[in-house]
C-alpha positions in Angstrom: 131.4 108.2 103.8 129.2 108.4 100.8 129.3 105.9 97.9 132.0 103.9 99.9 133.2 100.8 99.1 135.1 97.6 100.7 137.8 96.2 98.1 139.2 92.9 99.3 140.0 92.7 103.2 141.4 95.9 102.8 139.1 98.6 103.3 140.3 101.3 100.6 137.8 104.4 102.2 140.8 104.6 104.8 142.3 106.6 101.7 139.4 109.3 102.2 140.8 112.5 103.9 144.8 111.5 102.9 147.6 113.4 101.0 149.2 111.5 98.6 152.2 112.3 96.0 152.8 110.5 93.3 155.7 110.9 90.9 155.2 109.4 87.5 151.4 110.6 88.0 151.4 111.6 84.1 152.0 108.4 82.8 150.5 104.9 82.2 150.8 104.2 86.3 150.0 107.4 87.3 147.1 107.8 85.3 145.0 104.7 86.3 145.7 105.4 89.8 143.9 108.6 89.3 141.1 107.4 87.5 140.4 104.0 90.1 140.4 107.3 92.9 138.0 109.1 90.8 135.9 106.0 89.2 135.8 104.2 93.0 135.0 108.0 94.7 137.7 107.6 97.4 137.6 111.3 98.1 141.6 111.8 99.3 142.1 114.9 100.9 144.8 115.8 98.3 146.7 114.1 95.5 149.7 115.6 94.0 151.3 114.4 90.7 155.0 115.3 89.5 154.8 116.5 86.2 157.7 118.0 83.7 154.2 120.1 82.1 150.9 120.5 84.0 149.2 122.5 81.1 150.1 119.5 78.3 148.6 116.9 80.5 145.6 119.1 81.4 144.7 119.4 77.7 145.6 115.8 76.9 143.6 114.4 80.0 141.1 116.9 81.1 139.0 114.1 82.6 141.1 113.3 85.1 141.5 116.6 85.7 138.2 117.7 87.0 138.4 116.6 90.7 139.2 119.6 93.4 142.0 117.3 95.5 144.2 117.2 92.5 147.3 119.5 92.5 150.4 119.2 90.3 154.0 119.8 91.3 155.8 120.6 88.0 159.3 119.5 88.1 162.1 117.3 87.0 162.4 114.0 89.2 166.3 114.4 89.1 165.8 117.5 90.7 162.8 117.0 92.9 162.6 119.1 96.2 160.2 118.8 98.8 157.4 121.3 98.6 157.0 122.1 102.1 153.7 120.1 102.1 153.4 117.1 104.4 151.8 113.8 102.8 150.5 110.3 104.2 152.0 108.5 101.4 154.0 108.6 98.5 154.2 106.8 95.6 156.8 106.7 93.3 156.0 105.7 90.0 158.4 107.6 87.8 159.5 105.7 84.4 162.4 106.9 82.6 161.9 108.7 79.2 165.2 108.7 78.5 166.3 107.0 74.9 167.8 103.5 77.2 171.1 103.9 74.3 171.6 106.8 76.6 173.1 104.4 79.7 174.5 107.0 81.4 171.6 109.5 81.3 168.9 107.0 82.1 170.5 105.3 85.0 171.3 108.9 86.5 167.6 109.4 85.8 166.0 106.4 87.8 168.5 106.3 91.1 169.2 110.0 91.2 165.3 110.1 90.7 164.8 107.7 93.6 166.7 109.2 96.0 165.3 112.6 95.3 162.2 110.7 96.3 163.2 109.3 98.9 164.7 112.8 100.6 161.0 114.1 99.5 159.1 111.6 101.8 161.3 111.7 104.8 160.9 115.7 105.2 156.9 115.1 104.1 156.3 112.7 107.0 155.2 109.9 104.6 153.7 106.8 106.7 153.8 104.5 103.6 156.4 104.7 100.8 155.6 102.1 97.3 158.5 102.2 95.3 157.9 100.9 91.5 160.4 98.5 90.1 160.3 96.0 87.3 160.6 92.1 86.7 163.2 93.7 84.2 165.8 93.2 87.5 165.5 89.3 87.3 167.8 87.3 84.9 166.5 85.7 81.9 163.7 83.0 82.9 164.6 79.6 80.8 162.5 77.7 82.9 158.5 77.6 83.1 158.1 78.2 86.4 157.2 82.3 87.8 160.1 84.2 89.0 159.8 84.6 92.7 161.4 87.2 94.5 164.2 85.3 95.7 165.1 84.2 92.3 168.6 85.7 90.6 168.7 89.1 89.9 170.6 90.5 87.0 174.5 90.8 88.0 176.4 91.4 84.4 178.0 94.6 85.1 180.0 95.2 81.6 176.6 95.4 79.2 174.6 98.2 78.5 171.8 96.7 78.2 171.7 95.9 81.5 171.4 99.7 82.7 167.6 99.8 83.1 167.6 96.4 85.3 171.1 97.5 86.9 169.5 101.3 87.7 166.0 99.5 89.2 167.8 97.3 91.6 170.3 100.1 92.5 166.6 102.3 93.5 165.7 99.3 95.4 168.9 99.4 97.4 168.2 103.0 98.1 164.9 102.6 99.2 165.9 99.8 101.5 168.2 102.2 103.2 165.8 104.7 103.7 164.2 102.7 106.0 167.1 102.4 108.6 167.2 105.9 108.7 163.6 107.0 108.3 160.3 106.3 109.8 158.3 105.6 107.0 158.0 102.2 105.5 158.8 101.2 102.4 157.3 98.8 100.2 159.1 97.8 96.3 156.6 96.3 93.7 158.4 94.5 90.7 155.6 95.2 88.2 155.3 93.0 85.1 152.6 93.5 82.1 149.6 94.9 82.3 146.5 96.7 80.3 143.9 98.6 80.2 143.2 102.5 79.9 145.9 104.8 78.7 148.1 101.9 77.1 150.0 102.9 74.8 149.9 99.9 71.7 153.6 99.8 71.6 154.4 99.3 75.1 153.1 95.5 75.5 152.5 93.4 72.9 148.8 92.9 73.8 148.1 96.9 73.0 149.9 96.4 69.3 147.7 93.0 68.4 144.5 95.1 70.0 145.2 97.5 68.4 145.6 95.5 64.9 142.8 93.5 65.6 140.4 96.7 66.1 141.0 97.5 62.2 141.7 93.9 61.2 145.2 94.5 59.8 147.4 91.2 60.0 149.2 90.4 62.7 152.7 89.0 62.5 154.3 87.3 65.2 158.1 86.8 65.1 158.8 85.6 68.9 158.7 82.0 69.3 156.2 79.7 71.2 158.9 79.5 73.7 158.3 83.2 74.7 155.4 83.5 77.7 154.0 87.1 79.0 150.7 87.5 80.9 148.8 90.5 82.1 147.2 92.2 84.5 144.3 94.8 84.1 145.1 98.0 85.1 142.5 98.5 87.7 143.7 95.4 89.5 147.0 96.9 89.4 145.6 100.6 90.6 143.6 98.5 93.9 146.5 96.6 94.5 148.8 99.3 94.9 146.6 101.4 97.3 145.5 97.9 99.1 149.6 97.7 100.0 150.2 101.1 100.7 147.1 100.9 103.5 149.0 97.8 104.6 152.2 98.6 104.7 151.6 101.3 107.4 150.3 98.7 109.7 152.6 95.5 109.1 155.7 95.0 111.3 158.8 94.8 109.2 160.0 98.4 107.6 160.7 97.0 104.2 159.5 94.5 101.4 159.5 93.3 98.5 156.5 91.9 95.9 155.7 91.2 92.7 152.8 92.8 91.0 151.5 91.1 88.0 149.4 87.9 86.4 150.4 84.6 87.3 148.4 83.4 84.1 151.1 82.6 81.7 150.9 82.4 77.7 152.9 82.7 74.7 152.7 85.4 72.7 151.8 83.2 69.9 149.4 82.3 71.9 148.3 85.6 72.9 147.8 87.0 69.3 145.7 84.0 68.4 143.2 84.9 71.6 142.8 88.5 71.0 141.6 87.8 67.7 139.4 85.4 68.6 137.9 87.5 71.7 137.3 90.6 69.4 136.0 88.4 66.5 138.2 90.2 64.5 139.2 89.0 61.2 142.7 89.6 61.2 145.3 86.7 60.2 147.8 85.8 62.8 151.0 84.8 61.2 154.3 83.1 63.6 157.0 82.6 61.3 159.3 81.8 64.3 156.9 79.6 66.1 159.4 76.1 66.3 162.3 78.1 68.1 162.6 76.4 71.1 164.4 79.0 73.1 162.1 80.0 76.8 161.9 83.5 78.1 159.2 83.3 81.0 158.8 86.6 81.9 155.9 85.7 84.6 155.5 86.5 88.5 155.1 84.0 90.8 152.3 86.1 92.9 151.9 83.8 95.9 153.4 86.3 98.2 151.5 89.3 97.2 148.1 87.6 97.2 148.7 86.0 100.4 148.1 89.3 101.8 144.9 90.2 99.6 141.8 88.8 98.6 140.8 90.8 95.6 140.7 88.1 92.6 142.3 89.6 89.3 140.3 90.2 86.1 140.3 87.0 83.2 141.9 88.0 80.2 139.0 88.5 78.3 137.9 91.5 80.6 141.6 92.6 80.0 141.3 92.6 76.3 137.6 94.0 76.7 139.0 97.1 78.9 141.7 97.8 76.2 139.4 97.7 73.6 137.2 100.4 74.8 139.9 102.7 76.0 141.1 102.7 72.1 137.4 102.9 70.9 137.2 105.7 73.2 140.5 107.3 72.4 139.4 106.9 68.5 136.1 109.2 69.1 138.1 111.9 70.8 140.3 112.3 68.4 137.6 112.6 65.7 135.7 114.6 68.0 138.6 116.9 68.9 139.5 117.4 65.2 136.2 118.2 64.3 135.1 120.1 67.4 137.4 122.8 68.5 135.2 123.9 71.3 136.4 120.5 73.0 139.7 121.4 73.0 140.8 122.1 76.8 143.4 124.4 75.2 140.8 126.8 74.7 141.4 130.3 76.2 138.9 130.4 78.3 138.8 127.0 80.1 142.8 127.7 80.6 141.7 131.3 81.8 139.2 129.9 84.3 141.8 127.6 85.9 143.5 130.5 87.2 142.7 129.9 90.6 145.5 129.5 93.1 148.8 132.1 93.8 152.0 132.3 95.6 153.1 135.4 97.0 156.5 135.4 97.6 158.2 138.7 100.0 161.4 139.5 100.3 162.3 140.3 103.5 165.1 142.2 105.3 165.2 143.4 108.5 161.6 143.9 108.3 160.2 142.7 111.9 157.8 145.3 112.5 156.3 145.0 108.7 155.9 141.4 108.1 152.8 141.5 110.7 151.1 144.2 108.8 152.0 142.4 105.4 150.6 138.9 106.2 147.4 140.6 107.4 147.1 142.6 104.6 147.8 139.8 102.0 145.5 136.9 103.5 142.9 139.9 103.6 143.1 140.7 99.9 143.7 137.1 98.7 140.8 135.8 100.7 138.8 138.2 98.8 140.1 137.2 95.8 138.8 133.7 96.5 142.1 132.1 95.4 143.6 129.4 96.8 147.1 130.9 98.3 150.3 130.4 100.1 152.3 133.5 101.2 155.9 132.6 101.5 158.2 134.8 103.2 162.2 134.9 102.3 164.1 136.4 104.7 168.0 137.3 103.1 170.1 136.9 106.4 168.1 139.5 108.6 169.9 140.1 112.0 166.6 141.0 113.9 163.4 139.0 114.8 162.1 138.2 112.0 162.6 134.3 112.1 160.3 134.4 115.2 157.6 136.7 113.8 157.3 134.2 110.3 157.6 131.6 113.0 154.7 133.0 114.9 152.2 133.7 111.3 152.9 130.0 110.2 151.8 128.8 114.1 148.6 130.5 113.2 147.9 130.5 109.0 149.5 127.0 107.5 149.3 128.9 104.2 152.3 131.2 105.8 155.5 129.8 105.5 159.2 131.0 105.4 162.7 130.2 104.5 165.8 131.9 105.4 169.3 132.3 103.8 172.6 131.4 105.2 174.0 134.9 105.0 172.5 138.0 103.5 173.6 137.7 99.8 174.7 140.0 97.7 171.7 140.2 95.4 169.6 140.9 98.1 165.8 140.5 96.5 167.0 138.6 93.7 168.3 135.9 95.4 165.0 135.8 97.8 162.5 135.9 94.8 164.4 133.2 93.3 164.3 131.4 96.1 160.8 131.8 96.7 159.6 130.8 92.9 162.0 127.6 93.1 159.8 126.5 95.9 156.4 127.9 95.5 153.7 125.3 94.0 150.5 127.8 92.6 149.7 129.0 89.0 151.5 132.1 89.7 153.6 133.9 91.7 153.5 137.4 93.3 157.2 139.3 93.8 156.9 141.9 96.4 159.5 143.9 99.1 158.6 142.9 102.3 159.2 146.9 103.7 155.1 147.7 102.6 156.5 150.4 99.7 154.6 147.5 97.4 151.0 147.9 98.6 149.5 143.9 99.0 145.7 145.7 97.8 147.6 146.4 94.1 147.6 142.1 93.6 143.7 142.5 93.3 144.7 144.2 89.9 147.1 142.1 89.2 144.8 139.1 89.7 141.9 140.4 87.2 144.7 141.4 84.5 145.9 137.6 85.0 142.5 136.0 84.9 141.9 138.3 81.8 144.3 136.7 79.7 147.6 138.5 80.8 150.8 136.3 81.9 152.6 138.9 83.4 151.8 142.0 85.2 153.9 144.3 86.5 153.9 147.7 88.6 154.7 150.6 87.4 156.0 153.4 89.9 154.1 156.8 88.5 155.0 158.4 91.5 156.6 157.7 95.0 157.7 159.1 98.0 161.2 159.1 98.1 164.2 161.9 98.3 164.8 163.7 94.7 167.8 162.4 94.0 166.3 159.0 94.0 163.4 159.6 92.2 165.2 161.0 89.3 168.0 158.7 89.2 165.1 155.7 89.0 163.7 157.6 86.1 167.3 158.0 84.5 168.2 154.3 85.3 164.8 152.8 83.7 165.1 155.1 80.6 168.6 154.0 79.9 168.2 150.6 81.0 165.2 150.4 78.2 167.8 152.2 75.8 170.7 150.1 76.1 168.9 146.7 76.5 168.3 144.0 73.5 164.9 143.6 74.9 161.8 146.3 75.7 162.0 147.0 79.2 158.7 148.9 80.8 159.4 151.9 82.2 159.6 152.7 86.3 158.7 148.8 86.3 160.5 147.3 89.7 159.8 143.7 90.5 156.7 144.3 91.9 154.7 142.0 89.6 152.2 138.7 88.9 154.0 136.3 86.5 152.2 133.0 85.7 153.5 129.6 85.8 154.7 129.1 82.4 157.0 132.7 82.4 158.5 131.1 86.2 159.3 128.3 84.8 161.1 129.2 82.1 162.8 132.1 84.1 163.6 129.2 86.5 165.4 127.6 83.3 167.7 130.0 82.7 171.5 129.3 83.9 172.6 133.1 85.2 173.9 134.1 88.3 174.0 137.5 88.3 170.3 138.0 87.9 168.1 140.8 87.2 164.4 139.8 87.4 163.1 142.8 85.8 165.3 141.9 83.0 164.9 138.1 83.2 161.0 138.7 83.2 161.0 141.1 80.0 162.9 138.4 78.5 160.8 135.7 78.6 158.4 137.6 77.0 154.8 136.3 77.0 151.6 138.4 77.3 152.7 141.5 79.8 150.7 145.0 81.1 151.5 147.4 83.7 149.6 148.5 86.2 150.5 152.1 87.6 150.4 152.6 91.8 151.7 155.1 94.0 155.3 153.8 95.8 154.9 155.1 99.4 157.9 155.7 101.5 159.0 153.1 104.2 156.7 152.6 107.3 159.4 151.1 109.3 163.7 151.7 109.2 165.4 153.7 106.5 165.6 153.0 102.5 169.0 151.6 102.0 168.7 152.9 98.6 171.7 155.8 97.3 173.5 157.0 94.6 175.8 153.9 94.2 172.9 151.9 93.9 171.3 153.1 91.4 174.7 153.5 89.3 175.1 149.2 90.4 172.1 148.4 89.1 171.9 150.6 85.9 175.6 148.4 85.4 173.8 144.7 86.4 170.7 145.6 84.1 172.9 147.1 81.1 175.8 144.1 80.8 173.6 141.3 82.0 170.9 142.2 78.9 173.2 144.4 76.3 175.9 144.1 74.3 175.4 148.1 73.1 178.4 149.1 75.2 181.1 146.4 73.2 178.9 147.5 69.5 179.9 151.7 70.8 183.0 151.1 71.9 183.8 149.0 68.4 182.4 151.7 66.5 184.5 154.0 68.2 187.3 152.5 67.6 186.9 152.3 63.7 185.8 155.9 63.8 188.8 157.0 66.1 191.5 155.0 64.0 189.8 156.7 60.3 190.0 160.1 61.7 193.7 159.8 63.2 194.5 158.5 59.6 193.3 161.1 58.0 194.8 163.8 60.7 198.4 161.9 59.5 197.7 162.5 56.0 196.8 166.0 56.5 199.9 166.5 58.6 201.7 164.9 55.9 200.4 166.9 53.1 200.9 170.5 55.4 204.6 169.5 56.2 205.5 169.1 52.9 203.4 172.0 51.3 203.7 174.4 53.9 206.1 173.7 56.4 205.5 177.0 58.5 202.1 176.2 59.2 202.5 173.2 61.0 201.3 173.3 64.6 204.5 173.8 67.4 204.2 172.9 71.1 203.4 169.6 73.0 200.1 170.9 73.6 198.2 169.0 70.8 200.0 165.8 71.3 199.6 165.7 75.6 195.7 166.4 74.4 195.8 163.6 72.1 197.9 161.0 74.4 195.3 162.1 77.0 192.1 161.2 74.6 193.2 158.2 73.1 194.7 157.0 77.1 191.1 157.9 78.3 189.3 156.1 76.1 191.5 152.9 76.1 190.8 153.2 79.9 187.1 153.4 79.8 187.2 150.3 76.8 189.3 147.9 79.2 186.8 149.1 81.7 184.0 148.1 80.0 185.5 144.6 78.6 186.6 144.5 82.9 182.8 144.6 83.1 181.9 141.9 80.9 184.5 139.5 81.7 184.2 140.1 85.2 180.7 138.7 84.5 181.9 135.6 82.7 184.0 135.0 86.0 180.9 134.7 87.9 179.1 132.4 86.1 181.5 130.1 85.3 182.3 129.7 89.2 178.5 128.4 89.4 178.5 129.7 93.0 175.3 129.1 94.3 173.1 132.1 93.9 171.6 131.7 98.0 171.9 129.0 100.9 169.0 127.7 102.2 169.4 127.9 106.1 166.1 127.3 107.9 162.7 125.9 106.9 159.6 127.5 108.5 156.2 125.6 108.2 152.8 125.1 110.8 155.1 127.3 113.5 158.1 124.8 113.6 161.6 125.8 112.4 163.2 123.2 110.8 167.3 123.2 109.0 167.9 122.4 105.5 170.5 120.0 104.3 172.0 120.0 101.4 171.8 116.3 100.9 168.2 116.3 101.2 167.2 118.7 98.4 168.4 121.0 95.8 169.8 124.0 97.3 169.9 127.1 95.6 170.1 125.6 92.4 167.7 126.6 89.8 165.5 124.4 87.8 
């Protein structure tokens, strides 16, 4: 391999050609393992980094960003689900960004985040696992000696304060147990302090006295001489990681446990006092708290880890050096970037030329004899797009042969995969586009019927709209082949669907459509269950066009489509996105009750004025009773409607089941402890 390089006895090309994920990939961790890959040209065959927002950390860190093996996975850690990728190794560097006065939240956060982690790597086929813990988990150090990892970890239960250190060793527990179920091994670093690139100056206290000494402001020290840190560059700490997870796959036992940090212990005192001096800087350094006498030595004892390699750690004044020109750097940026638009990555046209990848997601029922024709036509049309693409196809309880025919496509494209429900559920395509966009991983996703009415050739369109600038776009139907009844009842039902809605929807629009990332994730975000994506995706707004096609009739089966159809979706589209219907029936009701008024008055006034004129006969009351009855019916019918809807959401019934996995030809059953299951984001 080119440009290759031996680090210690361990010989990190063996990372060329490897999938790796890595959860916490966005922040201080995650970051300098992606710039010692890039910086060292290790060449991995793909890296994929969790993220809550890929576009903010593309704008934000566009350098690291320039590499063709990076992907993102964008998604909460608490609710991480495995992509239906397979990886080599996983490393799960996810810190909390909880507020740590939130207890609750943040433990939740790092052991529900674990084991969501842990699910991922067993399904991904993971040969090495590095879990990131903390020295946070050991108890107070009053001696000046490192903490080992046999010494006493923290075990008072009734302080919150403890929650972080509590939550870390609860993660290690879990990933211990992994191991006697799984085949991967696991390895947990307790990582101390460290510096370098991307530290922030308030998290150690060597990036705030930098930092102060860089513009000599004064720096005032208030621990005491008894309190002892020390530090490890962050490139040590990037090739030690990767040096253990290249060993761990080769070492006997299934689990351990190391500390990762400097041995080299000072006080902070101490500390402030050498920065300054390093950076000639002429800032004072005042300890007003120096003669407490109190010890906190927060240091590793590293014997065990460096037993293993042979890589000797930077001095300290390389450390501070490192820092020092990330901040320098980080200061021209910033100038540069306020100065220079044209270097923001936010610009249109860098984000529009990112626009590379797609998932296509069909809906399938029943549709043996189509999905064939549909895969071919797809891979033809996306390969000519030159986009990187998976096709994923959903099939909502079909009772034929379709399993074996998405079976058979994945055997022979790995970009092919499928998933199937439990049952076929009642929302039909809605449930299996939701399903789809929960687990699809490109820029963008494609929604189309798996029965070939949606022709595959229209997403070449779609694609040049999208690359254009657009964020959604959709098909609209301008004609179709179908029977007469059903072509006017669509156009009634999009005309009143646009009338009655409290949002613009496009005309003979079905769900035929492009929709980028940021619209699926936010239609992801919503909490329905009763969903409508036609309505969920005018909702979100965002740029939109429409793109007019002819809607051919079936190739294969018969259209289940009919008159009570039409009339059930025209009711999900008009009470899931309109309150129109309670506003009428309100201002009927006012009208109604001023007009009867009056009528009594009138009565009133004729009766006593002239009795003889005053109507005779039951006739006008029965019609009446039978107006006033009819309309109460159809308002109690209508609030029926609307609470019947608030029924179904509140029972938070999942909206599908996930039965069966299909991936590289093999079929494989989903459990519902080992990933979210029709839960949206």
């Amino acid at each position: 391999m080119a440009n290759a390089i031996n680090l210690g006895k361990i010989d990190l090309t063996l990372l060329s050609g490897k999938r790796i994920f890595i959860t916490g990939g966005t922040g201080f961790f995650g970051k300098n393992l992606l710039k010692f890959l890039i910086e060292q040209q290790l060449n991995p065959s793909c890296v994929t980094i969790l993220t809550r927002n890929e576009q903010k950390f593309r704008q934000q860190n566009p350098e690291l960003c320039a590499v063709s093996w990076l992907s993102f996975e964008q998604a909460d850690i608490r609710e991480l689900s495995w992509n239906h990728q397979e990886y080599d190794y996983f490393i799960h560097a996810a810190t909390s960004v909880v507020n740590q006065a939130d207890s609750a939240t943040l433990f939740d956060e790092i052991v529900l985040g674990t084991k969501h982690a842990l699910a991922f790597a067993k399904l991904a086929g993971v040969k090495s696992f590095i879990n990131i813990s903390s020295g946070a988990v050991y108890q107070l150090n009053t001696t000046l000696h490192g903490l080992t990892e046999n010494s006493p970890l923290v075990t008072q239960l009734d302080n919150a304060k403890n929650t972080y250190a509590l939550a870390k060793i609860s993660s290690e527990h879990l990933a211990y147990l992994a191991t006697q179920t799984s085949a991967f091994k696991v390895t947990t670093l307790r990582c101390f302090c460290f510096a370098g690139a991307y530290l922030e100056p308030s998290h150690f206290a060597i990036g705030e006295f930098v930092q102060k000494a860089l513009n000599n402001e004064d720096i005032v020290v208030q621990a005491g001489a008894g309190i002892y840190r020390s530090y490890l560059a962050v490139t040590d700490l990037a090739q030690q990681i990767f040096e253990v997870l290249i060993l761990a796959t080769v070492r006997a036992s299934s689990y351990e446990v190391y500390n990762l940090g400097s041995a080299d212990a000072l006080s902070l005192p101490e500390l402030a006092h050498k920065v300054v001096a390093i950076l000639g800087s002429n800032s004072k350094v005042t300890t007003p708290n120096l003669a407490t006498s109190s010890v906190n030595y927060y240091v590793p004892n590293v014997d065990k880890l460096q037993g293993l390699l042979s890589s000797i750690p930077k001095s300290l004044a390389a450390i501070i050096t490192e820092t020092v020109d990330y901040y320098r750097e980080l200061a021209i940026k910033t100038e540069r970037d306020e100065i220079s638009p044209e270097f923001d990555i936010s610009n249109q046209s860098e984000v529009l030329a990112r626009r590379t990848s797609l998932s296509v997601i069909v809906a399938c029922y029943n549709d043996e004899q189509a999905i064939p024709i549909m895969a071919e036509r797809l891979v033809a049309v996306l390969t000519k797009c030159n986009l990187d693409y998976e096709i994923i196809f959903v099939s909502n309880g079909s009772n034929d042969n379709s399993i074996q025919v998405i079976q058979e496509l994945s055997r022979q494209n790995r970009r092919i995969c499928g998933v199937t429900h439990s049952r076929s559920f009642e929302q039909t395509s809605q449930a299996s586009f939701l399903n789809g966009m929960e687990l699809s991983t490109k820029q963008a996703c494609v929604l189309l019927d798996g029965d070939l009415q949606d022709p595959p050739e229209m997403i070449e369109l779609f694609v040049a709209k999208w690359q254009a600038g657009y964020d959604i776009v959709y098909g609209v139907r301008h004609k179709r082949e179908a029977p007469l009844f059903v072509q006017i009842g669509s156009k009634v039902f999009y005309r009143l669907f646009d009338k009655l809605s409290s949002v613009r929807m496009p005309h003979d629009a079905g769900d035929f459509s492009l929709i980028d990332r940021r619209a699926v994730d936010w239609m992801l975000a919503t909490q329905e269950h009763d969903v409508l994506i036609r309505g969920m995706r005018a909702y979100v707004g965002f740029k939109h066009i429409g793109i007019k096609y002819f809607r051919p009739e079936r190739m294969f089966g018969k259209s289940s489509n009919n008159f009570f159809k039409l009339i059930m979706w025209l009711k999900k589209g008009i009470f899931s996105y309109s309150r129109r219907p309670l506003d009428w029936m309100t201002t009927t009701g006012f009208c109604l009750v001023g007009i009867s008024s009056l009528l009594a008055v009138v009565q009133i006034i004729i009766r006593v004025f002239e009795p003889a004129a005053t109507p005779h006969g039951v006739t006008t009351l029965m019609l009446l009773i039978m107006f006033f009855g009819s309309f109460s019916i159809l308002a109690i019918s209508i609030l029926g409607e609307y609470i019947a809807k608030i029924v179904e959401e509140t029972k938070s019934r999942p909206i599908f089941i996930r039965d069966k996995i299909i991936k590289n030809g093999q079929v494989n059953y989903v459990f519902r402890n080992a990933q979210q299951i029709g839960k949206k984001n």
